[in-house]
DRENTISE-626638 format. One record per residue (C-alpha): residue in three letters; x, y, z. Coordinates in steps of 0.1 Angstrom, whole numbers, padded with zeros to 4 digits, always signed. Example, Ala and Ser with C-alpha at 12.3 -4.5 7.8 and 13.67 -1.06 7.14 Angstrom:
REM residues 2
Ala+0123-0045+0078/Ser+0137-0011+0071/
REM end
This chain:
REM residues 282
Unk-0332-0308+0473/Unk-0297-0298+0484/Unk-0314-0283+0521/Unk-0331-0316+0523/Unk-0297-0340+0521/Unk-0307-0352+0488/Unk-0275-0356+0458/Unk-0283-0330+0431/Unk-0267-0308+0410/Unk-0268-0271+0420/Unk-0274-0238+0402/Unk-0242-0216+0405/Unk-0252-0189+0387/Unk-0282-0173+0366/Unk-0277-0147+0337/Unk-0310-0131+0326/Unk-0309-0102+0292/Unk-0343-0090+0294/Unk-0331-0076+0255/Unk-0326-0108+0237/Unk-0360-0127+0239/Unk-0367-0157+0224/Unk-0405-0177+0211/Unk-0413-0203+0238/Unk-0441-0226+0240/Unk-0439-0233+0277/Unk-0468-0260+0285/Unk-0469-0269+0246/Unk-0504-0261+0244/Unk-0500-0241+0210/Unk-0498-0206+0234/Unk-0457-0197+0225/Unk-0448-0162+0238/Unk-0418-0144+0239/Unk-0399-0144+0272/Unk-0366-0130+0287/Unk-0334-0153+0282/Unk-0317-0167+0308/Unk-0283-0189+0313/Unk-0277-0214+0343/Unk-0245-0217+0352/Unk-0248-0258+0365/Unk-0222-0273+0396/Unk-0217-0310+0398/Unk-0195-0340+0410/Unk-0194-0351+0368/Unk-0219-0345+0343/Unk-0207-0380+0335/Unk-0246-0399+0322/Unk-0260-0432+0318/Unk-0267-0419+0280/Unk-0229-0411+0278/Unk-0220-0446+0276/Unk-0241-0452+0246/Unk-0212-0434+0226/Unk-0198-0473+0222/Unk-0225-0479+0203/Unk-0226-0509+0175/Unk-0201-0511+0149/Unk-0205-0491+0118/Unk-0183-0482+0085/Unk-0160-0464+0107/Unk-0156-0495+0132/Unk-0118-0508+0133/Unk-0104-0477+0110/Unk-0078-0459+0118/Unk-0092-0427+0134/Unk-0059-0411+0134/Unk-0053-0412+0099/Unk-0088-0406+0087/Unk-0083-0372+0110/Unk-0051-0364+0094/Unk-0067-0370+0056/Unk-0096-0347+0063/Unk-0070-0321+0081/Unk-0046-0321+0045/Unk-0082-0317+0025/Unk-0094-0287+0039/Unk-0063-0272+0044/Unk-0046-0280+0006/Unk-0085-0265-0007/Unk-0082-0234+0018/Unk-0047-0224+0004/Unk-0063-0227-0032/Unk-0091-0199-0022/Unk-0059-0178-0011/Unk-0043-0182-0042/Unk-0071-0175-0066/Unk-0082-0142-0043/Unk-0045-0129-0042/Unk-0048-0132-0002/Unk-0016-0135+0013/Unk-0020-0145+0051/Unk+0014-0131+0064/Unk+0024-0156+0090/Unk+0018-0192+0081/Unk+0032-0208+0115/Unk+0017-0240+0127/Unk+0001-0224+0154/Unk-0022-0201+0130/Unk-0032-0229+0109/Unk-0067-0242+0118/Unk-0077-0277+0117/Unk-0109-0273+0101/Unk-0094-0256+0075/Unk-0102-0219+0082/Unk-0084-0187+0075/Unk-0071-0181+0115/Unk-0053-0153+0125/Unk-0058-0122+0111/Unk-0026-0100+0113/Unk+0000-0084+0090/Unk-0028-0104+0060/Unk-0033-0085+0027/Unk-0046-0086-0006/Unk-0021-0081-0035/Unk-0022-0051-0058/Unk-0004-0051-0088/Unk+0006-0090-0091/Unk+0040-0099-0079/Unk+0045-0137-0074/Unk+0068-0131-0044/Unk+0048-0107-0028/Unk+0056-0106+0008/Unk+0023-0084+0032/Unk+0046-0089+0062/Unk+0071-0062+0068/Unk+0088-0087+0093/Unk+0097-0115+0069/Unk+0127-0106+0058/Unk+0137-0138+0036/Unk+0096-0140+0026/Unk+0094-0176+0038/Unk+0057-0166+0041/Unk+0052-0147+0005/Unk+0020-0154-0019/Unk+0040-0182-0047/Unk+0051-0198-0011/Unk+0018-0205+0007/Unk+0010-0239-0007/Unk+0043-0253+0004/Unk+0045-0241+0035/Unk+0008-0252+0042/Unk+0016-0287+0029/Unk+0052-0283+0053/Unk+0032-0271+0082/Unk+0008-0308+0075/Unk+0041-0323+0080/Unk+0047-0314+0111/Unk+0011-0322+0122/Unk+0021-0357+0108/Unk+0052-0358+0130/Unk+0031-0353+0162/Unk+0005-0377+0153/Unk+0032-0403+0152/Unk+0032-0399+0188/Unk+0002-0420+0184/Unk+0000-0435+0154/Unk+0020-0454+0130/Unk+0038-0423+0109/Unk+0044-0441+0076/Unk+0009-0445+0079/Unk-0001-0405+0075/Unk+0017-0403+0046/Unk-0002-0413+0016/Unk-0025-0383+0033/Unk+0004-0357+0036/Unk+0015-0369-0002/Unk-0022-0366-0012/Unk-0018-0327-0003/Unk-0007-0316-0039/Unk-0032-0331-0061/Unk-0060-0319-0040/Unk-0045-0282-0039/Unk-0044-0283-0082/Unk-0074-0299-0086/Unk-0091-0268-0065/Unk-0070-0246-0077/Unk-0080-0255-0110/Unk-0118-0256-0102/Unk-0117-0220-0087/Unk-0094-0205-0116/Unk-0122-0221-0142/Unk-0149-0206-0127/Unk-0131-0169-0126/Unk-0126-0173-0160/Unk-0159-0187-0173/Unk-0145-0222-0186/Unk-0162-0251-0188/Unk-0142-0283-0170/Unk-0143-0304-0203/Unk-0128-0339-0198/Unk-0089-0336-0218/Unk-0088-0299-0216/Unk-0070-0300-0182/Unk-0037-0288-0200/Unk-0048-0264-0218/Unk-0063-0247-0192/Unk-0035-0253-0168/Unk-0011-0237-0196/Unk-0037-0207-0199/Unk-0037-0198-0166/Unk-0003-0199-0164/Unk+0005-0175-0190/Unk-0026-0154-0175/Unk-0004-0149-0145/Unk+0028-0148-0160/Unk+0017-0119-0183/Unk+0003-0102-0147/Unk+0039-0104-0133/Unk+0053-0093-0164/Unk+0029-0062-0167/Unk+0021-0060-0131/Unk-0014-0058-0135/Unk-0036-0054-0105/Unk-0046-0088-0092/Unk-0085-0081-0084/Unk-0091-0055-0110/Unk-0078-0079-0137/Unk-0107-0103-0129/Unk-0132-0078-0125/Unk-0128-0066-0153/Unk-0125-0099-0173/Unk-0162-0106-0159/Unk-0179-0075-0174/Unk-0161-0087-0211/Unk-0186-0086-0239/Unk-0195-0120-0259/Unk-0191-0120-0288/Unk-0200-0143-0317/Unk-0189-0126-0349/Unk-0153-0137-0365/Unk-0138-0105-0355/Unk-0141-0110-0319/Unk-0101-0109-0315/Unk-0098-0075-0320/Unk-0128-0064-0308/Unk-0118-0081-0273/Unk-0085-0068-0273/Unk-0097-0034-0280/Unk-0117-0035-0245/Unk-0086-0047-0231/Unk-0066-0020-0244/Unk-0094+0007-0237/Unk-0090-0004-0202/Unk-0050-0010-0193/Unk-0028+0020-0191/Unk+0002+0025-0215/Unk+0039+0027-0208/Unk+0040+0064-0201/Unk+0015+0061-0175/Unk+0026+0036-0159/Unk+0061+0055-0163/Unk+0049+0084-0146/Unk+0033+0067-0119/Unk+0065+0051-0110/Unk+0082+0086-0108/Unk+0057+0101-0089/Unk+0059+0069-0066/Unk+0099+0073-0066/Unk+0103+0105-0046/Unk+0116+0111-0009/Unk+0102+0096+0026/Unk+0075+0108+0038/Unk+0074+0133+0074/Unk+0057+0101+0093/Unk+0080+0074+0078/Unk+0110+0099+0082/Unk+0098+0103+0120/Unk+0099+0065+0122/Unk+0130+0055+0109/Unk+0144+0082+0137/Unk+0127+0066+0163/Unk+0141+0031+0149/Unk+0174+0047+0156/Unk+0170+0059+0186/Unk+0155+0024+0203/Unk+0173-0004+0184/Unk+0201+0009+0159/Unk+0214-0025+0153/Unk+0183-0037+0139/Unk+0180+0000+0119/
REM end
């Protein structure tokens, strides 16, 4: 068509992978074979089509809303329910800057991340983050402060005051998760009226993990493989698994003076070459 003066689109490039094949019926006669894939690689003036136009289509629910804002909601409600998986996994992400925060609410960015240990509320993965603006009992803020600033660009376009019903929204979503993820770890049932109580047993759950510094995973995994028990002496007999399964004060006392001793040759060797390239910072 192109040799012949006729307007047309043109095939820049083809891309065959005789490897990957896929199940095509080519003249839909019921005769589907497998054949090589292939990718064209299309040149054009505009891929600009009658068929795009149809995107102003009738009015529907959405008609006269506020696009902006309805973006922004959805943006606070996956991110406040993403932090609450963090928090309920031990994940700490490590550098919680707006530009590694996703807007459909996925974990983006993979790199100084880690999964706590032995429980420490102010756990800090990032070697870097000296004042641990980015530590574990800080993630939800900073997520919600990061929406903020989201908020502040969208003003550029939209009415401000108008994103922040959304933005203030951001807490109640994050502890109603939060809540619904720490129920299921723990096997209870979300009974209307019991909200405080389990609120006040998770609390002390964690509280008691800081205190003892428990590991954060094994704690639950263990908690799963608890027997049930229906007898009236199912106090001790639960707190005799617990016991059976925790290590005692000496232990944990000798792990700490085992853990307490000099630098390692590597981490020695480091903290020379620290020296040597930026003694300021050493």
């Amino acid at each position: 068509m192109f040799a012949l003066g006729v307007p047309t689109t043109r095939a820049g490039s083809v891309v065959m992978s005789r490897e990957t094949q896929v199940l095509r019926d080519v003249f839909y006669d019921g005769n589907a074979k497998m054949e090589p894939t292939a990718v064209v690689t299309r040149i054009a003036k505009s891929f600009l089509r009658f068929g795009s136009f149809e995107i102003f289509k009738d009015q529907d629910k959405f008609t006269g809303e506020n696009k902006y804002e309805k973006f922004f909601e959805e943006v606070v409600r996956r991110t406040a329910k993403l932090v609450a998986k963090w928090q309920t996994l031990g994940f700490c992400h490590g550098v919680l800057n707006t530009d590694n925060m996703s807007t459909v609410g996925d974990t983006l960015d993979y790199g100084p991340f880690g999964f706590m240990e032995h429980f420490d509320p102010k756990h800090i993965c990032n070697t870097s983050d000296d004042r641990g603006r980015y530590r574990y009992e800080a993630q939800p803020e900073i997520c919600k402060w990061n929406c903020g600033v989201l908020a502040d660009q969208l003003g550029l376009v939209t009415d401000r005051a108008g994103l922040e019903p959304a933005l203030e929204a951001f807490d109640a979503v994050y502890q109603d998760e939060y809540m619904r993820l720490m129920r299921e770890k723990l096997g209870l049932s979300p009974l209307h009226g019991e909200e405080k109580e389990d609120k006040m047993l998770v609390d002390t759950l964690f509280h008691v993990l800081a205190h003892t510094g428990a590991d954060f995973i094994c704690t639950f995994r263990f908690l799963s493989g608890l027997d049930v028990f229906d007898s009236g002496d199912y106090r001790e007999r639960v707190l005799n698994q617990l016991v059976g399964v925790s290590e005692t004060l000496a232990q944990r006392k000798c792990k700490l003076e085992e853990g307490s001793g000099g630098v390692s040759d590597a981490q020695f060797d480091m903290i020379v070459l620290l020296l040597d390239e930026n003694p300021v910072r050493a």
